[in-house]
TIVO-2410 file (N, C-alpha, C; in nm, 3 decimals):
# residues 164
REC num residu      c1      c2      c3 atome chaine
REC   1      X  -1.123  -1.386   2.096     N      A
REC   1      X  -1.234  -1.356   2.184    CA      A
REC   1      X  -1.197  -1.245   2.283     C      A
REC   2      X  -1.047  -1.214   2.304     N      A
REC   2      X  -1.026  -1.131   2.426    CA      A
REC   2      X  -1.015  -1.004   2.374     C      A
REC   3      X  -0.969  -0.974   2.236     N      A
REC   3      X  -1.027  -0.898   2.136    CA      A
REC   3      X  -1.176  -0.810   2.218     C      A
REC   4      X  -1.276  -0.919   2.113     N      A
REC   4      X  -1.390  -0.887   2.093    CA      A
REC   4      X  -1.459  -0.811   2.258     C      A
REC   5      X  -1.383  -0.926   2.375     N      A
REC   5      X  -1.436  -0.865   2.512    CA      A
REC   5      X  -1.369  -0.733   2.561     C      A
REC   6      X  -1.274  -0.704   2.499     N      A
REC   6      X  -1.227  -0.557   2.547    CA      A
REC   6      X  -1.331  -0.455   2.442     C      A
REC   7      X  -1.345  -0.466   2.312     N      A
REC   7      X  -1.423  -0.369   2.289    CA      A
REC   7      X  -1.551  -0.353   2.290     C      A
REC   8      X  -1.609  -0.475   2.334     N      A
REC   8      X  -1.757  -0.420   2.368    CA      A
REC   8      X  -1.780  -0.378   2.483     C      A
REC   9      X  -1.676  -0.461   2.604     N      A
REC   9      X  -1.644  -0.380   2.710    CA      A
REC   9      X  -1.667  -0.226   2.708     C      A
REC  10      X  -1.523  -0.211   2.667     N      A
REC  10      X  -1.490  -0.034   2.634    CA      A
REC  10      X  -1.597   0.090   2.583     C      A
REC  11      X  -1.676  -0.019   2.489     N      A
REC  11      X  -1.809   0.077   2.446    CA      A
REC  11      X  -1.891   0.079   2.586     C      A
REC  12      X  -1.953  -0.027   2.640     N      A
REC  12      X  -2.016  -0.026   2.754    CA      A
REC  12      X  -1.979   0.113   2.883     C      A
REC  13      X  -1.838   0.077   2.896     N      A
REC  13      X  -1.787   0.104   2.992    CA      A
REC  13      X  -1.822   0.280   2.995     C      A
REC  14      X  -1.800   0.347   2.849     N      A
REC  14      X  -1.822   0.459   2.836    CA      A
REC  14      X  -1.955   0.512   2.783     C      A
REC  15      X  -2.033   0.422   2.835     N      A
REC  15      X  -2.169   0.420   2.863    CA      A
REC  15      X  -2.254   0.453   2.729     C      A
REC  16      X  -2.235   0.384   2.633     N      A
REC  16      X  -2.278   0.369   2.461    CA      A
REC  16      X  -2.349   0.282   2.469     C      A
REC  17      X  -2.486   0.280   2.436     N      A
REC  17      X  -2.594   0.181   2.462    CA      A
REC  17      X  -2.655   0.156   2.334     C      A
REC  18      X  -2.662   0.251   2.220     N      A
REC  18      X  -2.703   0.211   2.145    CA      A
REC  18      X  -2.618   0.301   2.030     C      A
REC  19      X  -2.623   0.253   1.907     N      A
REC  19      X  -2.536   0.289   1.792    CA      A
REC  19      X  -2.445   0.236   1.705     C      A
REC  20      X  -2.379   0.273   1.588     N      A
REC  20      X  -2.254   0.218   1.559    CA      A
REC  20      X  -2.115   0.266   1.601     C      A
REC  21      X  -2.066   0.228   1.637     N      A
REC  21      X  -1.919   0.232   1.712    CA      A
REC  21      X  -1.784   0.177   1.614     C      A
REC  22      X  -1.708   0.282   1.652     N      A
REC  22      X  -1.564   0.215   1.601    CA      A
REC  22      X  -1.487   0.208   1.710     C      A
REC  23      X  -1.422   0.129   1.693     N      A
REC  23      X  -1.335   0.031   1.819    CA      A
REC  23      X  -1.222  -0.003   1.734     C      A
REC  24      X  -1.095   0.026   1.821     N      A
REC  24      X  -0.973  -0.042   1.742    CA      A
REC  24      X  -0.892  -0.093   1.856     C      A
REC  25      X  -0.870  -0.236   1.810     N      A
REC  25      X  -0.782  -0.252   1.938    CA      A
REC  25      X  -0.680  -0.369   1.886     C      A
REC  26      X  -0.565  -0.448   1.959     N      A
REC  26      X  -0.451  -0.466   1.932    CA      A
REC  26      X  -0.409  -0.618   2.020     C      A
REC  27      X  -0.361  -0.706   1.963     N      A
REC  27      X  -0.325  -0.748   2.097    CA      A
REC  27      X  -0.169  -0.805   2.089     C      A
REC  28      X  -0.150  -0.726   2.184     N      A
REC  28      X   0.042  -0.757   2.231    CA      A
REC  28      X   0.085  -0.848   2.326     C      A
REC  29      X   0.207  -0.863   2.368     N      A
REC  29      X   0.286  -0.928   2.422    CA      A
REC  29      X   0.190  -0.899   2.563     C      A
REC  30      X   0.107  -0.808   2.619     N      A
REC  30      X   0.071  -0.792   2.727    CA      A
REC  30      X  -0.070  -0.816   2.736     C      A
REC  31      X  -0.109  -0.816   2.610     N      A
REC  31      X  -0.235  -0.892   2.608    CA      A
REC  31      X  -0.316  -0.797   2.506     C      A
REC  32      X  -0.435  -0.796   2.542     N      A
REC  32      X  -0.542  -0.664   2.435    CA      A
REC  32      X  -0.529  -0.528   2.489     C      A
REC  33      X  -0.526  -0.471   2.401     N      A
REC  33      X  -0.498  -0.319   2.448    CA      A
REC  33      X  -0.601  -0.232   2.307     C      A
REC  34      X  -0.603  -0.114   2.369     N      A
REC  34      X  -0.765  -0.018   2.320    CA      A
REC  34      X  -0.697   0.096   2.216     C      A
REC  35      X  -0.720   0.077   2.117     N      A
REC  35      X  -0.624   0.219   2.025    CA      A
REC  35      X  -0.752   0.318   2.030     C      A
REC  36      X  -0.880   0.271   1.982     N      A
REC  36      X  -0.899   0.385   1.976    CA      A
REC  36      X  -1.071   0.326   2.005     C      A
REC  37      X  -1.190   0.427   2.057     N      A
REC  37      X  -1.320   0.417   2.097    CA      A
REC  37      X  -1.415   0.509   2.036     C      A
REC  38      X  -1.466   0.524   1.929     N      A
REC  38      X  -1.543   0.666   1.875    CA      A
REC  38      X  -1.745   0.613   1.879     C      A
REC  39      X  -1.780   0.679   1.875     N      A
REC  39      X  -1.920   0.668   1.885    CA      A
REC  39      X  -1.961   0.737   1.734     C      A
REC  40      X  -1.949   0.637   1.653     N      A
REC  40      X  -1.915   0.675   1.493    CA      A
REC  40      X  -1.861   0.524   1.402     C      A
REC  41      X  -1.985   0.541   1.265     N      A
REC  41      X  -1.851   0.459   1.180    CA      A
REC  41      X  -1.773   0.507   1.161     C      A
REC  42      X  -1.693   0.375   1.122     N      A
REC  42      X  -1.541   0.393   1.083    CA      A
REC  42      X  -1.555   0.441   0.962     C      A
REC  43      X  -1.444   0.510   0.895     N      A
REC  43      X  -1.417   0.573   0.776    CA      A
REC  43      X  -1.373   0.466   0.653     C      A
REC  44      X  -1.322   0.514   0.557     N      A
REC  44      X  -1.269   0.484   0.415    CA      A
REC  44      X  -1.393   0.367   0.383     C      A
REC  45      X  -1.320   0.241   0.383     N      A
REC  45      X  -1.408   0.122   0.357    CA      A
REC  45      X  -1.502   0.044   0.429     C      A
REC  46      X  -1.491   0.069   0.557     N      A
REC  46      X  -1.580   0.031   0.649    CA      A
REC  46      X  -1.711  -0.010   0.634     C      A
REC  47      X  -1.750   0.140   0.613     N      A
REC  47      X  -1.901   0.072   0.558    CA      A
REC  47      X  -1.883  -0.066   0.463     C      A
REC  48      X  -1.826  -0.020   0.333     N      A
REC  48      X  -1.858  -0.167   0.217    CA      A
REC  48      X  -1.806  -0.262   0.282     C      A
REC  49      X  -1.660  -0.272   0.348     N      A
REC  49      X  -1.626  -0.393   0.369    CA      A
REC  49      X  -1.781  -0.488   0.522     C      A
REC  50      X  -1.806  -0.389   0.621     N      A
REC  50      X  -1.944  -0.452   0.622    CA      A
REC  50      X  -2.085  -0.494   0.595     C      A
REC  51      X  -2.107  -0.389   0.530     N      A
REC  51      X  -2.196  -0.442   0.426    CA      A
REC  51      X  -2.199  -0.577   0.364     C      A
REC  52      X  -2.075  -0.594   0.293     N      A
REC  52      X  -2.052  -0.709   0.171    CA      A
REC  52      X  -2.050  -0.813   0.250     C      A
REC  53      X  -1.948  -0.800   0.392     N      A
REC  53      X  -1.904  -0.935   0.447    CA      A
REC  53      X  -2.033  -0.980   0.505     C      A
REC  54      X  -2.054  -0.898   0.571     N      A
REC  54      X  -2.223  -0.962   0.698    CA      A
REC  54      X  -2.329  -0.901   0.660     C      A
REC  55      X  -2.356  -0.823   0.563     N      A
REC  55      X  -2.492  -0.767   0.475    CA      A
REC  55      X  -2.527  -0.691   0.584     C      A
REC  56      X  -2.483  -0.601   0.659     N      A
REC  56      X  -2.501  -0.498   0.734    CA      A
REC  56      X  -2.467  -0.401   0.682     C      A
REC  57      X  -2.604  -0.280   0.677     N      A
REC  57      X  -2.560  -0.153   0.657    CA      A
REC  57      X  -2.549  -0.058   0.751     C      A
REC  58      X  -2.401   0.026   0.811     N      A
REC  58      X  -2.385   0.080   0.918    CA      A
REC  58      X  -2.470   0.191   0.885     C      A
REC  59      X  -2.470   0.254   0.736     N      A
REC  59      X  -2.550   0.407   0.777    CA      A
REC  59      X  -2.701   0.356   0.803     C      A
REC  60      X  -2.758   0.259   0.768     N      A
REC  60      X  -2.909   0.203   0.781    CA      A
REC  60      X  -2.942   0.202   0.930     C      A
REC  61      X  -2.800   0.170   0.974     N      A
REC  61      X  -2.843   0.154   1.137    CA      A
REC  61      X  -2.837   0.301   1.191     C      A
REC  62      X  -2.728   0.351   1.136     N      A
REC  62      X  -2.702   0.485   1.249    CA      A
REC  62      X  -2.860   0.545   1.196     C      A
REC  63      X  -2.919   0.574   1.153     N      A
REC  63      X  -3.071   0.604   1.068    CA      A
REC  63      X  -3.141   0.549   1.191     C      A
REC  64      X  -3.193   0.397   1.172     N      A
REC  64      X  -3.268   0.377   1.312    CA      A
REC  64      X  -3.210   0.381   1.438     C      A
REC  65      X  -3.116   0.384   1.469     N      A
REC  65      X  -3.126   0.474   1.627    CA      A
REC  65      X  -3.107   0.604   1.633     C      A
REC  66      X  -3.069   0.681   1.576     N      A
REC  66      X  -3.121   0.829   1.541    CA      A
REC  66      X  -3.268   0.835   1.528     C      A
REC  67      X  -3.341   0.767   1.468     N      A
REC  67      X  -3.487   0.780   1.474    CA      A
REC  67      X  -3.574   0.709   1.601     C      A
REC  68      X  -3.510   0.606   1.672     N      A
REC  68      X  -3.583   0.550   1.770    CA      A
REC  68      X  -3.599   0.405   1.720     C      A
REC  69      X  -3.533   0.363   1.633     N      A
REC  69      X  -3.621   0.206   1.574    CA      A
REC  69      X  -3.516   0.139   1.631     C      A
REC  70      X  -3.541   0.036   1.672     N      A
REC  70      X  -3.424  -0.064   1.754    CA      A
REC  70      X  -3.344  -0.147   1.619     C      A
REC  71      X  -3.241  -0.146   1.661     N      A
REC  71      X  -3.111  -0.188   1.553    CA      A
REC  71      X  -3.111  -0.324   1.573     C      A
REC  72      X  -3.151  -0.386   1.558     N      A
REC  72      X  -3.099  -0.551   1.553    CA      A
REC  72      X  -3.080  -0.616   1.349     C      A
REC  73      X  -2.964  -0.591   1.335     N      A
REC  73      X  -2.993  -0.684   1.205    CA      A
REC  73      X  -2.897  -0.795   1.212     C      A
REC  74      X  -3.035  -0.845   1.089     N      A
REC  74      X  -2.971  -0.978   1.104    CA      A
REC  74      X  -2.853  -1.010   1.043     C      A
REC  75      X  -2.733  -1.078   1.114     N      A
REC  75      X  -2.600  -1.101   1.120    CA      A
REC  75      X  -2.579  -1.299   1.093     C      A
REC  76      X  -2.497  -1.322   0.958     N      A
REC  76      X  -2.525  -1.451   0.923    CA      A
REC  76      X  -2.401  -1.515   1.035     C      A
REC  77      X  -2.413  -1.641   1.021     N      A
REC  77      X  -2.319  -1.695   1.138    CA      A
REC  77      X  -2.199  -1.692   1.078     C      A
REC  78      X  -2.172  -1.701   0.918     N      A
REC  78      X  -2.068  -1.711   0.872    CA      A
REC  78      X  -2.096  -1.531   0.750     C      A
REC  79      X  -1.939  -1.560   0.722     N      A
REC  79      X  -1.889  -1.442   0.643    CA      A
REC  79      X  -1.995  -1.470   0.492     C      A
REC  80      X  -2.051  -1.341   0.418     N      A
REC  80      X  -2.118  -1.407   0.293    CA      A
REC  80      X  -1.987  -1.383   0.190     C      A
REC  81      X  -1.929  -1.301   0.218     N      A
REC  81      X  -1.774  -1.347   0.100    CA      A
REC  81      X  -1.690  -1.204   0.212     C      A
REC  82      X  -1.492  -1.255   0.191     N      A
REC  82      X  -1.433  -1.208   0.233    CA      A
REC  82      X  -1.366  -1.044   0.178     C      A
REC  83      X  -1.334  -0.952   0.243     N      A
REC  83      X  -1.328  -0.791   0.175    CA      A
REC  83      X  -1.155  -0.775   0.226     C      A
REC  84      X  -1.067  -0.757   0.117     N      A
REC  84      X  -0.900  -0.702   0.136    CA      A
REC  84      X  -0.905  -0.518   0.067     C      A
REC  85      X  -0.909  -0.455   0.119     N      A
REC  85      X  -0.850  -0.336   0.048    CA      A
REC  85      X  -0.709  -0.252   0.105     C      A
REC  86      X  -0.648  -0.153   0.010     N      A
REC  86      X  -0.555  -0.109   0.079    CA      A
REC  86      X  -0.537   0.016  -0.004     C      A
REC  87      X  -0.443   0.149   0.041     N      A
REC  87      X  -0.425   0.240  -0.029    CA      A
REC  87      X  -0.280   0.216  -0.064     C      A
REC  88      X  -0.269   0.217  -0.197     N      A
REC  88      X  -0.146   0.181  -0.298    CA      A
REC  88      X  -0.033   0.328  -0.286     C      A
REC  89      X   0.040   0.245  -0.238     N      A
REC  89      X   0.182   0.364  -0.236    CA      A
REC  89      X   0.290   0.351  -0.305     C      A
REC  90      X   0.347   0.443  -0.379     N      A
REC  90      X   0.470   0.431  -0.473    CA      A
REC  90      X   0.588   0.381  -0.395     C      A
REC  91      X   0.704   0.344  -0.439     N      A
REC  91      X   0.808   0.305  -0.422    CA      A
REC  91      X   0.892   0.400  -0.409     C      A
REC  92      X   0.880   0.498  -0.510     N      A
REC  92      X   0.980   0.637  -0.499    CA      A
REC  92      X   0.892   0.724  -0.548     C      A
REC  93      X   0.968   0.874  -0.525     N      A
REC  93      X   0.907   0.956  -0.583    CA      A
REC  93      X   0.882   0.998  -0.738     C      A
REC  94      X   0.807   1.073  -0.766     N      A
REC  94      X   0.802   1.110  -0.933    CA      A
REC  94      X   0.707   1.133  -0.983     C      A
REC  95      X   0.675   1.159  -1.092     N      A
REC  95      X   0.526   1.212  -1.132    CA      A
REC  95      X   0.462   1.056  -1.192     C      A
REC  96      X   0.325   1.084  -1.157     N      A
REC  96      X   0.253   0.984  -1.241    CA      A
REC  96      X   0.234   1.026  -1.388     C      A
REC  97      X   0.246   0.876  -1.483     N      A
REC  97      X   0.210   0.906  -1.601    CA      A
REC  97      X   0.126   0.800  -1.657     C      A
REC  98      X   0.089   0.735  -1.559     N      A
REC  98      X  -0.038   0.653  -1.640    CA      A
REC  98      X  -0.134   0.616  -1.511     C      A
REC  99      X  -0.241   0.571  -1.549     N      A
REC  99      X  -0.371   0.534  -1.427    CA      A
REC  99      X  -0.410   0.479  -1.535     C      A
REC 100      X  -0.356   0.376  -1.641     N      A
REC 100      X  -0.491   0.270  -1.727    CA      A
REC 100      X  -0.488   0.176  -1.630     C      A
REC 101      X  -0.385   0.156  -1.522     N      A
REC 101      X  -0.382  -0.002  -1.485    CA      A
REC 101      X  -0.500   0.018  -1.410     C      A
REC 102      X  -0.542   0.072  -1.348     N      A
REC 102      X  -0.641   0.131  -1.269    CA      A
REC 102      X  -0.783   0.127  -1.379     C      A
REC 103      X  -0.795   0.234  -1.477     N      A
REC 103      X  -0.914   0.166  -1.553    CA      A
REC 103      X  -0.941   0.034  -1.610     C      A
REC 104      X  -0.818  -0.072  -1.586     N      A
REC 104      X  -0.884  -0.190  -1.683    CA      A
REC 104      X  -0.924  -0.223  -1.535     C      A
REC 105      X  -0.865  -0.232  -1.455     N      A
REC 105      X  -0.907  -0.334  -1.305    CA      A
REC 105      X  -1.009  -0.328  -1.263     C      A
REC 106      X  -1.096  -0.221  -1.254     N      A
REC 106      X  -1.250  -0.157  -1.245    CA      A
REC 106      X  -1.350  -0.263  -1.353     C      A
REC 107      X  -1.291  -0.340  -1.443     N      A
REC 107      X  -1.382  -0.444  -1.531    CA      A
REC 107      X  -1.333  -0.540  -1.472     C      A
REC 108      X  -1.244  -0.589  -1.386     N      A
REC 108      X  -1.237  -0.719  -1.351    CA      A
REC 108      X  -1.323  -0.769  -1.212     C      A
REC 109      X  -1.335  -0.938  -1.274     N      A
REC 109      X  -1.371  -0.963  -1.168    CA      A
REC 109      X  -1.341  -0.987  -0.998     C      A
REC 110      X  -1.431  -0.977  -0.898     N      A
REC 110      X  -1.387  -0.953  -0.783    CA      A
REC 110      X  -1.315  -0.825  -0.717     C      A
REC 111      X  -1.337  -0.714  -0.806     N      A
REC 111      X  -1.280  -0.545  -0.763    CA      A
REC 111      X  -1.379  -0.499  -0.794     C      A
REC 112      X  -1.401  -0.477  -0.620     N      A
REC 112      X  -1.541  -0.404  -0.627    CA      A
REC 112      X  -1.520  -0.225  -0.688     C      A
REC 113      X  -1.354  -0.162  -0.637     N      A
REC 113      X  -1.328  -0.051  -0.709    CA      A
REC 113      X  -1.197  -0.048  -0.700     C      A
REC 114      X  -1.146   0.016  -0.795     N      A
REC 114      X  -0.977   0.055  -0.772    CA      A
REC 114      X  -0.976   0.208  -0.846     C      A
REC 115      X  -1.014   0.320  -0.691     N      A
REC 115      X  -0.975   0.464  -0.736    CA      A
REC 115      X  -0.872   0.504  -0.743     C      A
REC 116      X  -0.874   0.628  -0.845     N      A
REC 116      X  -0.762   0.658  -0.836    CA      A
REC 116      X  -0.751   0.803  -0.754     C      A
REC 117      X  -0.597   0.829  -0.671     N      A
REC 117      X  -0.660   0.949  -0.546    CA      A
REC 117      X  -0.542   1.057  -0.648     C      A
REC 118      X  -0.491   1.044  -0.722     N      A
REC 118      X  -0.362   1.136  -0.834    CA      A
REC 118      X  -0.446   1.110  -0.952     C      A
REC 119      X  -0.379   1.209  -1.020     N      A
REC 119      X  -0.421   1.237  -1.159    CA      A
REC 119      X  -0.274   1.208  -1.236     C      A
REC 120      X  -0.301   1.164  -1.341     N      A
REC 120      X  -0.136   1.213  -1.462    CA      A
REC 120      X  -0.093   1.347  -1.429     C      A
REC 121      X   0.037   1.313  -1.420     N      A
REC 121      X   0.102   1.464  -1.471    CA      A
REC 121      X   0.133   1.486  -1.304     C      A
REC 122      X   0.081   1.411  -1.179     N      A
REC 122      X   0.104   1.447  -1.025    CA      A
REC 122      X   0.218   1.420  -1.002     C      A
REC 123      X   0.306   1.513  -0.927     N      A
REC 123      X   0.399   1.509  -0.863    CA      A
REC 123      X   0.391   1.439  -0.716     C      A
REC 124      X   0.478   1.285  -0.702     N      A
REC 124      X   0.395   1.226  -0.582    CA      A
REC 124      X   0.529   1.238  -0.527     C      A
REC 125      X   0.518   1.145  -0.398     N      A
REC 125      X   0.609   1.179  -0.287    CA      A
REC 125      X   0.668   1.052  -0.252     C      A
REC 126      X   0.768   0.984  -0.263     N      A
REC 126      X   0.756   0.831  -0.229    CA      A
REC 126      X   0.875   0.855  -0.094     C      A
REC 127      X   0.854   0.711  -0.023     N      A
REC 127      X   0.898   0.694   0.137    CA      A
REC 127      X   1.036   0.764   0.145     C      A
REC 128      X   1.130   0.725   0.055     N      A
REC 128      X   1.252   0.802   0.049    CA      A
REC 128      X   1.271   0.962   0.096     C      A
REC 129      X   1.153   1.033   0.079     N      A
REC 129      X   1.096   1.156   0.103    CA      A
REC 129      X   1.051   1.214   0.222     C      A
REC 130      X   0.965   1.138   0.268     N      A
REC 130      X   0.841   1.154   0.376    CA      A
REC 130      X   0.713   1.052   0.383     C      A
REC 131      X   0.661   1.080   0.448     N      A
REC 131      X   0.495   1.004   0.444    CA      A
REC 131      X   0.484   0.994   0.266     C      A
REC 132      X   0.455   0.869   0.213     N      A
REC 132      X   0.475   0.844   0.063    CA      A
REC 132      X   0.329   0.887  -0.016     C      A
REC 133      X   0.258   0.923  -0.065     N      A
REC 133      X   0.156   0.989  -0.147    CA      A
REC 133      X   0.059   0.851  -0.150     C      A
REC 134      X  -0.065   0.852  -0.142     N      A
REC 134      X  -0.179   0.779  -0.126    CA      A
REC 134      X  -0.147   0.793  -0.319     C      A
REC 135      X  -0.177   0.639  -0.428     N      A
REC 135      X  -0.149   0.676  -0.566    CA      A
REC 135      X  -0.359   0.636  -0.567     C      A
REC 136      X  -0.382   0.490  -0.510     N      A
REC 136      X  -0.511   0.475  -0.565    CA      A
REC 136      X  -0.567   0.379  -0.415     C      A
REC 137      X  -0.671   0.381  -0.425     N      A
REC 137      X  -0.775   0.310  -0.326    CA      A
REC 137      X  -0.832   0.164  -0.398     C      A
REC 138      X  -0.785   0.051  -0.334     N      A
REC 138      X  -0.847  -0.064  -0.398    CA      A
REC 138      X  -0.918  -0.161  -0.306     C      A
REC 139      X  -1.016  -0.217  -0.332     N      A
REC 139      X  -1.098  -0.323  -0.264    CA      A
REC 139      X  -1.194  -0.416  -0.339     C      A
REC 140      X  -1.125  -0.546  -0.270     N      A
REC 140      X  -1.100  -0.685  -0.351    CA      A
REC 140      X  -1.199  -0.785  -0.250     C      A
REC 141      X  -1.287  -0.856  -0.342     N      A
REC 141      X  -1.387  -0.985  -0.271    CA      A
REC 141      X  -1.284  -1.091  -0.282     C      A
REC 142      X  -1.306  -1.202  -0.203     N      A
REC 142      X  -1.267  -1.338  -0.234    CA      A
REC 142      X  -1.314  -1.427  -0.097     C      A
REC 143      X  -1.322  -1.531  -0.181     N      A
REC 143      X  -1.433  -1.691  -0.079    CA      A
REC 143      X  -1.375  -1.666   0.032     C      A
REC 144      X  -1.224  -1.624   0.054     N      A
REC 144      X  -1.158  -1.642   0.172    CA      A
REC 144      X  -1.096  -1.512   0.215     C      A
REC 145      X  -1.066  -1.478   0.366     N      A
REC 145      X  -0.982  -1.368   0.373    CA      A
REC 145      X  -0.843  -1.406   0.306     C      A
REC 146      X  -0.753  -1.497   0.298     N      A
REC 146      X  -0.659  -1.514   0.219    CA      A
REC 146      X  -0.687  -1.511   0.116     C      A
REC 147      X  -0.779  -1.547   0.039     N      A
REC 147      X  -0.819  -1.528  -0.149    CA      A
REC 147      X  -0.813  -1.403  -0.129     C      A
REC 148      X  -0.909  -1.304  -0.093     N      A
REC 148      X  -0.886  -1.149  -0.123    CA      A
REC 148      X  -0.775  -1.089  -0.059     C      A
REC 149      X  -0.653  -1.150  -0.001     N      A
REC 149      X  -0.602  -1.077   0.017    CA      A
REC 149      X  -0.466  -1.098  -0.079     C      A
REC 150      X  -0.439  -1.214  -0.110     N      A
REC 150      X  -0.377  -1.242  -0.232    CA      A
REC 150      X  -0.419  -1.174  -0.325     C      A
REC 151      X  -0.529  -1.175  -0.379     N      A
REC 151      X  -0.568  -1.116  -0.491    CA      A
REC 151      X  -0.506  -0.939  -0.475     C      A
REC 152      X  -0.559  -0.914  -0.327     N      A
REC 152      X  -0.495  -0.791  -0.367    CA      A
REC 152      X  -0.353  -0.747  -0.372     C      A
REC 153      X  -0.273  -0.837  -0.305     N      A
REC 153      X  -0.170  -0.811  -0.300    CA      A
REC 153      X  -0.046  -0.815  -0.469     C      A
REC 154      X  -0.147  -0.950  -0.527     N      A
REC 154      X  -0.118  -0.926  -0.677    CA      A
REC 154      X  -0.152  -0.800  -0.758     C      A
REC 155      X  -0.275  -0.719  -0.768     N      A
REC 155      X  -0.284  -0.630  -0.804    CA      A
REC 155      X  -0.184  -0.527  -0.794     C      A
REC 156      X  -0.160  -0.534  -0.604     N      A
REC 156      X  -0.057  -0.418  -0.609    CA      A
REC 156      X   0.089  -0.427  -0.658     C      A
REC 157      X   0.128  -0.605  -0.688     N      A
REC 157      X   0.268  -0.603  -0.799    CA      A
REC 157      X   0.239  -0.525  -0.925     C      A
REC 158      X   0.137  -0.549  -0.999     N      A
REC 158      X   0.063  -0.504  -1.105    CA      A
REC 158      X   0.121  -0.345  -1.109     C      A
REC 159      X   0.156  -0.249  -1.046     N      A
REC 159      X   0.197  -0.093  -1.023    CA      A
REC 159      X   0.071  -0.076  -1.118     C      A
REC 160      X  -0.038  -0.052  -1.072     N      A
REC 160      X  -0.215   0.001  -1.164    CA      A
REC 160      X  -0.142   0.155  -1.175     C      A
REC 161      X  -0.075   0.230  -1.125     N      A
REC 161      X  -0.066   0.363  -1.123    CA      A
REC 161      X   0.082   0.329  -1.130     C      A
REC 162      X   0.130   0.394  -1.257     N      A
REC 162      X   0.306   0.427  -1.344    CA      A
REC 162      X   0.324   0.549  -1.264     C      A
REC 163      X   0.444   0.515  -1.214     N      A
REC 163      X   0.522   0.655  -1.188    CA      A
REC 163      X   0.680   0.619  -1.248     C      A
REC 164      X   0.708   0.764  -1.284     N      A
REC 164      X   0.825   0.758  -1.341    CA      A
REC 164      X   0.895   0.875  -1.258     C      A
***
């Protein structure tokens, strides 16, 4: 809850009255603290992962208050299913030579997508190196935030994207 009261705070405070907002915040040894305040959705998955969880669509909203229509949607009391995604990073460096693991996972159930951000034949970059190469983008449903996040975390043993 002390969460939630620092960032609606923080939006308030910097005088945001109406819109969608991204808010990132943290809480440490000293309590909640503010990473970051934008007057904007959030990027990558954001949208789907709210959408799916609370059947809210952020661009639907940023639409009516850009137009004048008051934003209230309706928000269920509980989650309608839980959203895990993550961007898959190699282990070491080397070129990719396969992305099927990646096309069969796109037919399974509970992956809503698993892109791929390399092609075959890419020369990637793994941690040993530098900042390690983004290989694919995945995002996983499940009843629970622990079901989808297991689930995804199995996928990513799975290596969907071969590097050699």
């Amino acid at each position: 809850m002390a969460l939630k009261k620092l960032a609606v705070d923080s939006v308030n405070a910097l005088g945001f009255t109406n819109g969608v907002f991204h808010v990132e915040c943290k809480y440490t040894s000293t309590g909640p603290q503010i990473v970051e305040v934008n007057a904007r959705m959030g990027g990558g998955q954001v949208h789907e992962c709210n959408l799916r969880t609370w059947g809210v669509d952020l661009v639907e909203e940023t639409f009516f208050v850009a137009l004048g229509i008051p934003s209230r949607p309706v928000v269920p009391k509980k989650p309608l299913t839980s959203v895990a995604y993550c961007y898959v990073n190699p282990t070491k460096s080397g070129k990719v030579v396969s992305i099927s693991g990646l096309e069969a996972l796109q037919h399974r159930e509970n992956v809503v997508w698993a892109r791929p951000l390399v092609r075959v034949g890419a020369e990637i970059v793994g941690p040993e190196q530098r900042l390690p190469t983004w290989l694919c983008d995945i995002v996983v449903t499940g009843k629970t935030g622990k079901e989808a996040l297991d689930r995804l975390f199995a996928i990513q043993n799975e290596n969907p994207v071969q590097v050699a």
